[in-house]
FIRO-789349 format. One record per residue: residue in three letters; residue number from 0; x, y, z of N, C-alpha, C in turn. Coordinates in steps of 0.001 Angstrom, whole numbers, padded with zeros to 6 digits. Atoms other than C-alpha are relative to their C-alpha. Last residue first. Example, Ala and Ser with C-alpha at 12.3 -4.5 7.8 and 13.67 -1.06 7.14 Angstrom:
// residues 2
R, residuo, num, n_X, n_Y, n_Z, ca_X, ca_Y, ca_Z, c_X, c_Y, c_Z
R, SER, 1, -000820, -001190, -000060, 013670, -001060, 007140, -000770, 001090, 000730
R, ALA, 0, 000890, -001190, 000000, 012300, -004500, 007800, 000900, 001200, 000000
END
This chain:
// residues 260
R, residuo, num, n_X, n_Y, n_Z, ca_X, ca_Y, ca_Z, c_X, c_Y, c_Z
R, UNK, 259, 001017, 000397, -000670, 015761, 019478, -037762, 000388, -001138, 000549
R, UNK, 258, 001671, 000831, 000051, 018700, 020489, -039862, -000428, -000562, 001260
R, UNK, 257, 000615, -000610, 000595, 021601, 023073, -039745, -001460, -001156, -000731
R, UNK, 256, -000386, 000238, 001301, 024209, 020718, -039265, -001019, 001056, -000845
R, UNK, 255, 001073, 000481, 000661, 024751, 021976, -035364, -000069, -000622, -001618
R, UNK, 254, 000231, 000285, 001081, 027466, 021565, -033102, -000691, -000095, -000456
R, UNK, 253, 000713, -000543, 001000, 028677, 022878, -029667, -000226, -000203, -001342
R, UNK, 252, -000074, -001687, 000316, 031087, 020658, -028077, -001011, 000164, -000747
R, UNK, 251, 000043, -000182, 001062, 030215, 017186, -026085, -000031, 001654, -000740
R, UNK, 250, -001066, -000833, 000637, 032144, 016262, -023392, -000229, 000340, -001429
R, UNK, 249, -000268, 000471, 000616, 029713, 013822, -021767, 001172, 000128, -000996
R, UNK, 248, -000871, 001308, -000678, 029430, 015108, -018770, 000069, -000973, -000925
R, UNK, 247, -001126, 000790, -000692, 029461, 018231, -019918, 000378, -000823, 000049
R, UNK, 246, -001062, 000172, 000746, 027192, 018156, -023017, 000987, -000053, 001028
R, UNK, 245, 000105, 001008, 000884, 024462, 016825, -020650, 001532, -000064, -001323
R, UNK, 244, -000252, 000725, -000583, 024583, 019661, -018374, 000179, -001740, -000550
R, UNK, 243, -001274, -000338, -000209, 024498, 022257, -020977, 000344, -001752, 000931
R, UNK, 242, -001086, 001084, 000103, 020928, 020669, -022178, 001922, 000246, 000681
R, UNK, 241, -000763, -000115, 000831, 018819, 022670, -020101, 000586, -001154, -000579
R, UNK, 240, -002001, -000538, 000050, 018771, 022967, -016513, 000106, 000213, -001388
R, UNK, 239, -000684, -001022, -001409, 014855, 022815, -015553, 001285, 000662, -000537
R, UNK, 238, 001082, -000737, -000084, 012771, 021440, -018736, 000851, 001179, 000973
R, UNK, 237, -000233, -000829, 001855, 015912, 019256, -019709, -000713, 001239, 000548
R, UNK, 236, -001282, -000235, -000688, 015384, 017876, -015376, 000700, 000406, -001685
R, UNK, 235, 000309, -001202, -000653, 011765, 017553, -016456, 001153, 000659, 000533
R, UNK, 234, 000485, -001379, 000527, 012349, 015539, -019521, 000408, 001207, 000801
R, UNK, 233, -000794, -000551, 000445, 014862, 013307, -017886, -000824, 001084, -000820
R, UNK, 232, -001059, -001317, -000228, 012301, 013022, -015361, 000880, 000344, -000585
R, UNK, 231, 000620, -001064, 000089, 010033, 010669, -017861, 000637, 001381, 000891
R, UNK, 230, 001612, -000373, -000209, 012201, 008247, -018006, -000450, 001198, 000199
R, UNK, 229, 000529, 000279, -001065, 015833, 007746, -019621, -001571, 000045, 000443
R, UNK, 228, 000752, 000275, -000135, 018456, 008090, -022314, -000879, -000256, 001548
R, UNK, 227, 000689, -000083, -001664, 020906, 009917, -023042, -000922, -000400, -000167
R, UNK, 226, -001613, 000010, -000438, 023462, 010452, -026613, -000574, -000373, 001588
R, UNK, 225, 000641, 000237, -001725, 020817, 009217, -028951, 001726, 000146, 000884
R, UNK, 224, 000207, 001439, -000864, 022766, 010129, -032005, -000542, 000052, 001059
R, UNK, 223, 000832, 000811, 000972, 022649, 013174, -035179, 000470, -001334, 000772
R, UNK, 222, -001040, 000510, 000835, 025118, 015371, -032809, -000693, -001579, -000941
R, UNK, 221, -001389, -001146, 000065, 023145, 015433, -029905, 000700, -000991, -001435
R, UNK, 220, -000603, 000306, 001447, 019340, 013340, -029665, 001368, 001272, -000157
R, UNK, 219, -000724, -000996, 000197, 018165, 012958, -025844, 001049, 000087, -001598
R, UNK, 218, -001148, -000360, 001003, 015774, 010512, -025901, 000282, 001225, 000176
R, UNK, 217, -000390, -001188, 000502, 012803, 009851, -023173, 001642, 000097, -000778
R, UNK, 216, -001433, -000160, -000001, 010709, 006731, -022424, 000674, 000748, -000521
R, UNK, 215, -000983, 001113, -001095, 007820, 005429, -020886, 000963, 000491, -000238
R, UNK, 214, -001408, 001419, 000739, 006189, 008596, -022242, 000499, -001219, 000836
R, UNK, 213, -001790, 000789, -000768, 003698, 010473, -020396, 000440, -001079, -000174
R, UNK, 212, -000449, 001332, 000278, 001568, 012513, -022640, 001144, -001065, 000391
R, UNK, 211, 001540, 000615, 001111, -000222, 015241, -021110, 000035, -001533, -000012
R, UNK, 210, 001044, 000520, -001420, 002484, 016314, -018647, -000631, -000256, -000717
R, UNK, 209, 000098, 001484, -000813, 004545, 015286, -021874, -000586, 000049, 001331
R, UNK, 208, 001046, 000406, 000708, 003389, 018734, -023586, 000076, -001935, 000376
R, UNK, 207, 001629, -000321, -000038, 004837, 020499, -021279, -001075, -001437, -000514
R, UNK, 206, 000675, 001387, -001127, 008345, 018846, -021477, -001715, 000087, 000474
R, UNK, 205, 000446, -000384, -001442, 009386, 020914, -024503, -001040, -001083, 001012
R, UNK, 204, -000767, -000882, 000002, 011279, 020813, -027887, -000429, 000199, 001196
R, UNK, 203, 000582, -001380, -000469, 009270, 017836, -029123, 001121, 000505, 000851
R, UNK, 202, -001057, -000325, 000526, 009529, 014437, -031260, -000681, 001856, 000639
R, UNK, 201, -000142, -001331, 000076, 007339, 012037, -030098, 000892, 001137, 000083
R, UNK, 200, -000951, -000730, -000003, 007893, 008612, -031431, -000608, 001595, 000289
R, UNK, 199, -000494, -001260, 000596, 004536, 006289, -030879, 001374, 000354, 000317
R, UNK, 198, -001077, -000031, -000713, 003278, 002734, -030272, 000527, 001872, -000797
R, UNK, 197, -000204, -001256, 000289, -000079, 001462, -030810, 001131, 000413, 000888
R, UNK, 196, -000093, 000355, 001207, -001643, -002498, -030353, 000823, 001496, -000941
R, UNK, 195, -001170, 001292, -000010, -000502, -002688, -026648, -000316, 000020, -001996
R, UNK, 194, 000242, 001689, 000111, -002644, 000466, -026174, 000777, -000657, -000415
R, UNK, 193, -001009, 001200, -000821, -002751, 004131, -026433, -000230, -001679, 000342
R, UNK, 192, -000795, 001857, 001004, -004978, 004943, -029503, 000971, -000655, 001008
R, UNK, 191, 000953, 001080, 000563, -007175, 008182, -027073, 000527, -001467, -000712
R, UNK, 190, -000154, 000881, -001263, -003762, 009014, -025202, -001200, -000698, -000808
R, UNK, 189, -001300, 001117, -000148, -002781, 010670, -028787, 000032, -001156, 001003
R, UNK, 188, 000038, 000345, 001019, -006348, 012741, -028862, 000979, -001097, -000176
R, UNK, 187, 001191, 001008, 000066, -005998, 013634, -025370, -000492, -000895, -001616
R, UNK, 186, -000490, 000962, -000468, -002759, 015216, -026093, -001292, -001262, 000303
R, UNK, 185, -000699, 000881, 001035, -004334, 017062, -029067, 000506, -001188, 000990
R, UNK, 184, 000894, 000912, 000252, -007122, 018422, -026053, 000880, -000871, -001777
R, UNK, 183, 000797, 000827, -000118, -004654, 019573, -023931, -000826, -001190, -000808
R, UNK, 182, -000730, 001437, -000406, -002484, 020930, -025961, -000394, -001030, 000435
R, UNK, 181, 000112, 000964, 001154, -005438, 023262, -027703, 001159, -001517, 000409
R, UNK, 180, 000424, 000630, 000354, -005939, 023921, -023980, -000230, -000449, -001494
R, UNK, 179, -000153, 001201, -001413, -002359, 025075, -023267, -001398, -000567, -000423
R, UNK, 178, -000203, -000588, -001595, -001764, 027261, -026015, -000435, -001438, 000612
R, UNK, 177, 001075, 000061, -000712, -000217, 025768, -029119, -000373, 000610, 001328
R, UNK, 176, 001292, -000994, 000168, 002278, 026686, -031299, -001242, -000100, 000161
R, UNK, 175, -000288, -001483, 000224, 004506, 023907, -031325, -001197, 000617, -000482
R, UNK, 174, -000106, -000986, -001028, 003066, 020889, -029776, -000035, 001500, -000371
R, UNK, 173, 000925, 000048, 000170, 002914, 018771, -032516, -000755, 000805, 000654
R, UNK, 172, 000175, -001091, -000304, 006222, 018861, -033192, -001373, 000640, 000080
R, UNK, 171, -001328, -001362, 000584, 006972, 016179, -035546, -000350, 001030, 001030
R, UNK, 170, 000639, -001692, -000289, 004691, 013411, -034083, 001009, 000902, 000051
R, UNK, 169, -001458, -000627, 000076, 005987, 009291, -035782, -000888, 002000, 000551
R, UNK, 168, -000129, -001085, 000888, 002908, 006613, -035355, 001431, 001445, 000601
R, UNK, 167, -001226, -000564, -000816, 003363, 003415, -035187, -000188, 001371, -000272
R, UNK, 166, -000774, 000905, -001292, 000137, 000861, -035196, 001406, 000835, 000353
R, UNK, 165, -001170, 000948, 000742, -001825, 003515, -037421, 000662, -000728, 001486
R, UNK, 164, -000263, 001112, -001261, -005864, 003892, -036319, 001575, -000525, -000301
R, UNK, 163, -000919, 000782, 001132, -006150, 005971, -039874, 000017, -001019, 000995
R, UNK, 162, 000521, 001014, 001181, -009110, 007730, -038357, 000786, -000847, -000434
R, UNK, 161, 001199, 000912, -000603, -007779, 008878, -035024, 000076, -000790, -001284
R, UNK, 160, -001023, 001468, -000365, -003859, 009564, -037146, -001131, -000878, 000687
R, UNK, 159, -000592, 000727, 001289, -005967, 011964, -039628, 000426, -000991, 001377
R, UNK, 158, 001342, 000362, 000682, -007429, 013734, -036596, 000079, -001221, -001066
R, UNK, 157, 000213, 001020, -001122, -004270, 014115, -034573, -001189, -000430, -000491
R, UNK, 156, -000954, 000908, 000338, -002942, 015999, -038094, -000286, -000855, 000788
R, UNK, 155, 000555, 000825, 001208, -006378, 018149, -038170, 001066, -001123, -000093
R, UNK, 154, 001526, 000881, -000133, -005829, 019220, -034596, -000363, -000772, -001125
R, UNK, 153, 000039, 001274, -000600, -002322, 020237, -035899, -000786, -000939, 000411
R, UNK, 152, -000865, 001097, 001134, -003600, 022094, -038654, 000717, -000818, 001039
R, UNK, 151, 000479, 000799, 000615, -005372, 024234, -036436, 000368, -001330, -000782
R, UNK, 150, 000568, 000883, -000903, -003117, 025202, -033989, -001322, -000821, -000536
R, UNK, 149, -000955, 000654, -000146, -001191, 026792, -037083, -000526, -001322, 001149
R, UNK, 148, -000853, -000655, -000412, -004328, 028324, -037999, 000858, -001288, 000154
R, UNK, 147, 000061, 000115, -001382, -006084, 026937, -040912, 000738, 000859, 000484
R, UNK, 146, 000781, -001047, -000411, -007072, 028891, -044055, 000263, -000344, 001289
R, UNK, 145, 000189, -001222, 000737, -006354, 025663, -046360, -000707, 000925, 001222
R, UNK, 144, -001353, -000720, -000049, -005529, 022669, -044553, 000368, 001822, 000083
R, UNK, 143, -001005, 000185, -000558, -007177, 020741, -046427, 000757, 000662, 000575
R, UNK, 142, -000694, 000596, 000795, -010239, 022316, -047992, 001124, -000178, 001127
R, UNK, 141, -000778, -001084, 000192, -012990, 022986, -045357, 000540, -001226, -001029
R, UNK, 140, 000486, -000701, 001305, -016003, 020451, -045861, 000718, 001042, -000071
R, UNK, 139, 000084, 000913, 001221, -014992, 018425, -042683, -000172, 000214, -001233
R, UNK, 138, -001046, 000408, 000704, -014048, 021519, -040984, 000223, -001228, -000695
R, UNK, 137, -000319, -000674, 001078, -017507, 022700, -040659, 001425, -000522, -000470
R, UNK, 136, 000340, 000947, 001165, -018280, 020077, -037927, 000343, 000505, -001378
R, UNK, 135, 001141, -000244, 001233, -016097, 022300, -035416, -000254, -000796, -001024
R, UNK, 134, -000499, -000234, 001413, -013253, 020318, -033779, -001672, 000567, -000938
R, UNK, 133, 000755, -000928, -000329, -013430, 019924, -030021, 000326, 000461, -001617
R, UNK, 132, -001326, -001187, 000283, -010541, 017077, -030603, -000801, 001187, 000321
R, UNK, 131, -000837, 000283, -000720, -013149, 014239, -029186, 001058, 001875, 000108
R, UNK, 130, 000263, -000402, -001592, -015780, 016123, -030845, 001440, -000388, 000608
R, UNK, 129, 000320, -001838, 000165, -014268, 015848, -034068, 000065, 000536, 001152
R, UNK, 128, -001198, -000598, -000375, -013369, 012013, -033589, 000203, 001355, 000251
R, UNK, 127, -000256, 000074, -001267, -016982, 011332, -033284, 001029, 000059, 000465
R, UNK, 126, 000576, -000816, -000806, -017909, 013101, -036296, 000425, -000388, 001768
R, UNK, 125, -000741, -001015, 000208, -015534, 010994, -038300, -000606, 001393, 001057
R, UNK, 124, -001002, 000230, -000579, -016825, 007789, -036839, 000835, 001982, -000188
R, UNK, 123, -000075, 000451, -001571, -020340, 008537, -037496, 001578, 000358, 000897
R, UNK, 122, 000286, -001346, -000887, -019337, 009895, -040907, -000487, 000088, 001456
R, UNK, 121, -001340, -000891, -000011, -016750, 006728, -041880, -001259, 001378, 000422
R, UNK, 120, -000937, -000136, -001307, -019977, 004675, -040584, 001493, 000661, -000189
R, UNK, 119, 000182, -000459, -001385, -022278, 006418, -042991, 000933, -000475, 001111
R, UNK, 118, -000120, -002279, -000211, -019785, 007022, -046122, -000471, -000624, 001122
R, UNK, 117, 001234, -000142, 000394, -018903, 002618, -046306, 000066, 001300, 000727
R, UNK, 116, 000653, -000450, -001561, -015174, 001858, -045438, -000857, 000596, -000983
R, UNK, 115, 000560, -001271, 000276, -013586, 000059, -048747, -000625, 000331, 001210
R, UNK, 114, 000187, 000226, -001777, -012607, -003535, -047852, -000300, 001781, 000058
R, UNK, 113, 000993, 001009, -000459, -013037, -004505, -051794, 000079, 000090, 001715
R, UNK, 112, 000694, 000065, 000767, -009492, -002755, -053056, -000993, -001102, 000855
R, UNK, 111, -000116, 000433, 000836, -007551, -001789, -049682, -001214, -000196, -001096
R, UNK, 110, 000600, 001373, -000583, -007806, -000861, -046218, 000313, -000599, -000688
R, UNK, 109, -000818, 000919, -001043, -005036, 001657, -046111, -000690, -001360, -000259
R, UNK, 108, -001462, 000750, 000038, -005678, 003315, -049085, 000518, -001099, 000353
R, UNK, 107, 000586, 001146, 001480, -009824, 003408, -048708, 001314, -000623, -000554
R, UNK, 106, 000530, 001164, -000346, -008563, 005147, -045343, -000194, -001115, -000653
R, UNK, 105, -001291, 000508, -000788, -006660, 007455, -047284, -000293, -000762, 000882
R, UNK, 104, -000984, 000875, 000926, -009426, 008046, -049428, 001105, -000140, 000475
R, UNK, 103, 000742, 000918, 000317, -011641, 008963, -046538, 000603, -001201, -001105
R, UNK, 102, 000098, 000941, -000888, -009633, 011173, -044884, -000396, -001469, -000573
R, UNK, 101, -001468, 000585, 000008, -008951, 013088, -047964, 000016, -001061, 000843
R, UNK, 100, -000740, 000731, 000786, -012162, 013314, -048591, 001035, -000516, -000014
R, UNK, 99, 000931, 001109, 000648, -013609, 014672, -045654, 000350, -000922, -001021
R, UNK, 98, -000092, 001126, -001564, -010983, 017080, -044823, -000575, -001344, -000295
R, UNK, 97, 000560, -000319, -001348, -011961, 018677, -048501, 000861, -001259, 000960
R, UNK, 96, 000321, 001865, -000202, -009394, 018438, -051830, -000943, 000465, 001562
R, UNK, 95, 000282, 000704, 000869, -009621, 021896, -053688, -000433, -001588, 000569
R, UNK, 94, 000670, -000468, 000660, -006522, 023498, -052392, -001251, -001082, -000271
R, UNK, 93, -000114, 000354, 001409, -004070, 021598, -050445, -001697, -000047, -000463
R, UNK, 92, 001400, 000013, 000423, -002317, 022641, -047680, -000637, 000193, -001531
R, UNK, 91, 000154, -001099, 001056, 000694, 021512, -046143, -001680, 000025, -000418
R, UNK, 90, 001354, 000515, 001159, 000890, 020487, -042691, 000042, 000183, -000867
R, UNK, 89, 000588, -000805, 000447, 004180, 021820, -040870, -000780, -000349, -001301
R, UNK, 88, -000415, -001660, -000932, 005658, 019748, -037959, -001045, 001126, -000879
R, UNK, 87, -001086, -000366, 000815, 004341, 016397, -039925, -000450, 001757, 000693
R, UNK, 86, 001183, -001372, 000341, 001940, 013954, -038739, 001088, 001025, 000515
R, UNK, 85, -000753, -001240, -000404, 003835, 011054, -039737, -000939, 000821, 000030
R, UNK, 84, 001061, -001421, 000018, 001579, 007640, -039981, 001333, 000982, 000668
R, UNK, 83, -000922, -001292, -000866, 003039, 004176, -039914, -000620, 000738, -000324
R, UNK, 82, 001401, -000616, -001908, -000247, 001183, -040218, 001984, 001194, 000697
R, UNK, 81, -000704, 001013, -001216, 001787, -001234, -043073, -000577, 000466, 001426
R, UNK, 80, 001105, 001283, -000202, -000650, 000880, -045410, 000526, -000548, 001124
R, UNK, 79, 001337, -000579, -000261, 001368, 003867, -044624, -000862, -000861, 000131
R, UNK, 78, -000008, -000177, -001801, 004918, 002234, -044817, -001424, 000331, 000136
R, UNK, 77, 000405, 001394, -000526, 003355, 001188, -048624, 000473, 000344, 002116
R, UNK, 76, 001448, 000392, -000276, 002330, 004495, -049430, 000458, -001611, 000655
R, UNK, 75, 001299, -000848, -001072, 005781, 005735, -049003, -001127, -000142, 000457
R, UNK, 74, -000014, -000960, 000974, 007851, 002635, -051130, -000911, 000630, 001722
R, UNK, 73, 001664, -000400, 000559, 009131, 000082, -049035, 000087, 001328, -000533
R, UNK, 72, -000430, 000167, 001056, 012876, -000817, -048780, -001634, 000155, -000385
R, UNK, 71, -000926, -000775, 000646, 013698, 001133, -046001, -000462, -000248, -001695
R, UNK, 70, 001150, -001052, 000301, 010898, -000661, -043923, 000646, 000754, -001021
R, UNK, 69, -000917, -001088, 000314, 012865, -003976, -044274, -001090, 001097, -000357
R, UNK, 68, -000561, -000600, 001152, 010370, -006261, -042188, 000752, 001043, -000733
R, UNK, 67, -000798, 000962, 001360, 010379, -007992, -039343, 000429, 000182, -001187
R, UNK, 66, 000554, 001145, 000020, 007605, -005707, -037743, 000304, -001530, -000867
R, UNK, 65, 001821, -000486, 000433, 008840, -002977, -039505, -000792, -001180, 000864
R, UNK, 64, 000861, 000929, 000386, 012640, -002968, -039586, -001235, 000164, 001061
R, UNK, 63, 000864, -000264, -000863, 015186, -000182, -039861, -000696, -000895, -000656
R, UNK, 62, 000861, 001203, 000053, 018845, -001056, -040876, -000779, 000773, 000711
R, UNK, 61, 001141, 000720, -001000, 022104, 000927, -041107, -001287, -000660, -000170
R, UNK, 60, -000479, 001456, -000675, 024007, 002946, -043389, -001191, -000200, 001061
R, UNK, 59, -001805, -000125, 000583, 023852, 005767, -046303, 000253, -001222, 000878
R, UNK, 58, -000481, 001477, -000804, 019854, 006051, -045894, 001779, -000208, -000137
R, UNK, 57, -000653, 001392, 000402, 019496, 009186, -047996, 000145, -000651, 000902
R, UNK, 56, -000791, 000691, -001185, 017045, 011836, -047072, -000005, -000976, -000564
R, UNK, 55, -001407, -000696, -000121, 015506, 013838, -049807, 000771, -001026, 000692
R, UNK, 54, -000747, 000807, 000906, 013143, 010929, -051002, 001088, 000836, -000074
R, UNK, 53, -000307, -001283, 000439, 011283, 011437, -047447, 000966, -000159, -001381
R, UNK, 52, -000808, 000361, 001294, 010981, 007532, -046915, 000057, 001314, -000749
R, UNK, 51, 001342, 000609, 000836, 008828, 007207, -043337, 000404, 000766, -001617
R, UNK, 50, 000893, 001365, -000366, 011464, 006363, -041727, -001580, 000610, -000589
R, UNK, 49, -000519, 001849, 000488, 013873, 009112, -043042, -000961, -000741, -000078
R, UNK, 48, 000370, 000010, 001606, 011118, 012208, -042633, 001022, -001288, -000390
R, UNK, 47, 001776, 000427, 000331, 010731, 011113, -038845, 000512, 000181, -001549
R, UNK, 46, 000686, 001543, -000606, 014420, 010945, -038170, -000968, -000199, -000516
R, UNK, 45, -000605, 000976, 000908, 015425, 014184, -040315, -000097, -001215, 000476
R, UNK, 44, 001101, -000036, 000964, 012767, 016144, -037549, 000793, -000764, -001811
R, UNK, 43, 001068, 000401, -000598, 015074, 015444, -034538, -001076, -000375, -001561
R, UNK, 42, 000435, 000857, 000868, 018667, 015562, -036620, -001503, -000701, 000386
R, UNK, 41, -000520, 001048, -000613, 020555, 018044, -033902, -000413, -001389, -001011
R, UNK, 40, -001032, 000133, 001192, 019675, 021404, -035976, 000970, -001461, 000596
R, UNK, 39, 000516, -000252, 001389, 017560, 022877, -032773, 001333, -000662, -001132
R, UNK, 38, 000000, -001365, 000923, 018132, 020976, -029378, 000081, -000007, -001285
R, UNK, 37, -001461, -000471, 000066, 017529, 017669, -028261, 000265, 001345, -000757
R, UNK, 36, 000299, -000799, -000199, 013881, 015504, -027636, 001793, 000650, 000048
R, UNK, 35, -001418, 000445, 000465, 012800, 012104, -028346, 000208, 001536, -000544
R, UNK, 34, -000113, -001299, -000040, 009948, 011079, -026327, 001432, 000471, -000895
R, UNK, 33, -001284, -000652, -000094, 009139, 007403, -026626, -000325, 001312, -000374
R, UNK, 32, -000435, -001528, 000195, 005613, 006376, -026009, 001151, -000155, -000004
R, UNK, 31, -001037, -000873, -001303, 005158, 002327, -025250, 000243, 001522, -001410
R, UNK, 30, 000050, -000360, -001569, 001944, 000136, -025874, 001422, 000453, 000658
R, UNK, 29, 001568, -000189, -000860, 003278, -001491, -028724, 000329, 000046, 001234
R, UNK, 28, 001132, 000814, -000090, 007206, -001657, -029441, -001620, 000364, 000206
R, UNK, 27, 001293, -000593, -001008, 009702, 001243, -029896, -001105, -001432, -000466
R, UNK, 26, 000755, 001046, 000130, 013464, 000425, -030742, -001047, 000075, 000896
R, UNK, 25, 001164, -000665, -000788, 016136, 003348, -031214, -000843, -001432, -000574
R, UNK, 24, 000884, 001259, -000059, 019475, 003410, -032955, -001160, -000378, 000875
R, UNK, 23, 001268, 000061, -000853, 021137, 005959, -034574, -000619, -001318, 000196
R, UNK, 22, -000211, 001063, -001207, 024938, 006050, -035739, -001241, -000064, 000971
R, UNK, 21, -001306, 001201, -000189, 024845, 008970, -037191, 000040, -000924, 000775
R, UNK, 20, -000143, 001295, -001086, 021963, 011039, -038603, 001279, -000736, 000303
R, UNK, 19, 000957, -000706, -001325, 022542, 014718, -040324, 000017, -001227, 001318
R, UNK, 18, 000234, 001141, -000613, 025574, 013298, -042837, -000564, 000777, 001069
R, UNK, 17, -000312, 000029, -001372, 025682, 015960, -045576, -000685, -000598, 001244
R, UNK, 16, -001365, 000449, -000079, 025729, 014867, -049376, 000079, 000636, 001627
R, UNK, 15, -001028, -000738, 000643, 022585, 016740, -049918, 000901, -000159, 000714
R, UNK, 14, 000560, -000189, 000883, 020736, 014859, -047063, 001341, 001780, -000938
R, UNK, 13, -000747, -001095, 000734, 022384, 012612, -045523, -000924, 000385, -000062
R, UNK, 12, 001140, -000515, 001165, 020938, 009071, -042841, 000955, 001843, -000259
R, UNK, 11, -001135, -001230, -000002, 023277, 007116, -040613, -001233, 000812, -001555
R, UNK, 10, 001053, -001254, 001373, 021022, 004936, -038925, 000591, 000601, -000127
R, UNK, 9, -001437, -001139, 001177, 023214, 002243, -036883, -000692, 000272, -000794
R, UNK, 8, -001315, 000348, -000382, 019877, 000248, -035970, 001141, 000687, -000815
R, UNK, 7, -001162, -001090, 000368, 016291, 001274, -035794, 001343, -000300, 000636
R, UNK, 6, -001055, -000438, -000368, 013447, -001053, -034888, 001229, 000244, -000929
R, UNK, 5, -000751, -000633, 000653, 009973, -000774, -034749, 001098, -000119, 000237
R, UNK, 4, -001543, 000125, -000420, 007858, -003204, -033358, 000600, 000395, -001371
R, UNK, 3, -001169, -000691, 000944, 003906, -003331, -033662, 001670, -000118, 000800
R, UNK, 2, -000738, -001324, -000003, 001955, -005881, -031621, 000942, 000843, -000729
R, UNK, 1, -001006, -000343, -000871, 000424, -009031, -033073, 000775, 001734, 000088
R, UNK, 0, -000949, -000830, 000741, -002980, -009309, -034100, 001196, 000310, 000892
END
């Protein structure tokens, strides 16, 4: 099986007639982390909901392809089958459907009609992702979502991406509102799929959570474009100074659009 490859060219992505992305372009292969990280209302969290086909966010210019293919022009479930996965800043929750199920029929999604995953090895497997995350067995038989804490519902989003095994996956903020060992053990969860067949976007507000997960490669997003790029010290040198030093020497003024 050949390696995933994402790539993003002149992305100019709206929403309600105002241009959040501009001119983005970004290209993540198997077996490499990108970090992709820029203050509040810069277009961090309108990236992930573009590419994987949010039906607010308009495409207005540019090209993203899938492993050759036009991802733009797939429907939602189909990026999903193709093996992308968003696990999304703020979970929703949904009454009625258990952990368990959902997992399960979103597996039965991916695989397809007649490749169906059989209950005992989806509960083997599902139990043995649990542990990994330190995840009480009870939350397989919670409802979605429903009643978590905030540090819950992320554990359940690194949970969904074990089982789904996707080849790209997109992390909104996965971080926020965690203490240090729920970080821990989500980052361990993300290092668990590393490999030449698994490639991620992480999308975070702080360098913490990359002592965990150390990126090959770090984004600086200003003004809805990669405006800096580099390795893993451009986190820690964000972590130290800030961005100020970045709009200097580039000469960029204060601007937000009022989105993610």
């Amino acid at each position: 099986m050949s390696a995933p490859h994402l790539k993003i060219e002149n992305l100019h992505v709206s929403i309600d007639d105002t241009e959040i992305i501009k001119d983005l372009s970004l290209e993540i292969k198997g077996g490499e982390i990108h970090a992709v990280m820029g203050p509040n209302g810069t277009g961090k969290s309108t990236l992930a909901a573009a590419l994987m086909g949010h039906p607010r966010y308009e495409v207005t210019k540019g090209s993203v392809t899938y492993n050759g293919e036009d991802l733009l022009e797939m429907e939602v479930d189909e990026r999903a089958q193709a093996g992308m996965f968003l696990a999304m800043q703020y979970p929703s929750e949904v009454t009625g459907v258990t952990n368990a199920d959902f997992m399960r029929t979103a597996m039965n999604a991916q695989r397809g009609e007649g490749n169906e995953v059989q209950l005992m090895p989806f509960i083997r497997q599902l139990d043995e992702k649990m542990d990994l995350l330190e995840m009480d067995e009870s939350f397989s038989t919670r409802y979605l979502n429903e009643g978590f804490s905030g540090g819950e519902k992320k554990r359940n989003e690194i949970l969904q991406m074990l089982m789904l095994e996707p080849k790209i996956a997109i992390l909104d903020e996965i971080d926020s509102g965690l203490d240090i060992d729920a970080l821990k053990v989500v980052a361990e969860g993300v290092n668990d799929l590393r490999g030449s067949e698994f490639g991620a976007l992480i999308i975070t507000h702080y360098q913490r959570l990359l002592n965990y997960i150390k990126p090959d490669k770090v984004h600086v997003i200003m003004q809805g474009r990669i405006v800096k790029s580099g390795g893993p010290e451009l986190a820690e040198r964000l972590e130290a100074e800030g961005y100020d030093w970045i709009k200097e020497e580039l000469g960029i003024e204060d601007e937000t659009v009022g989105q993610n």
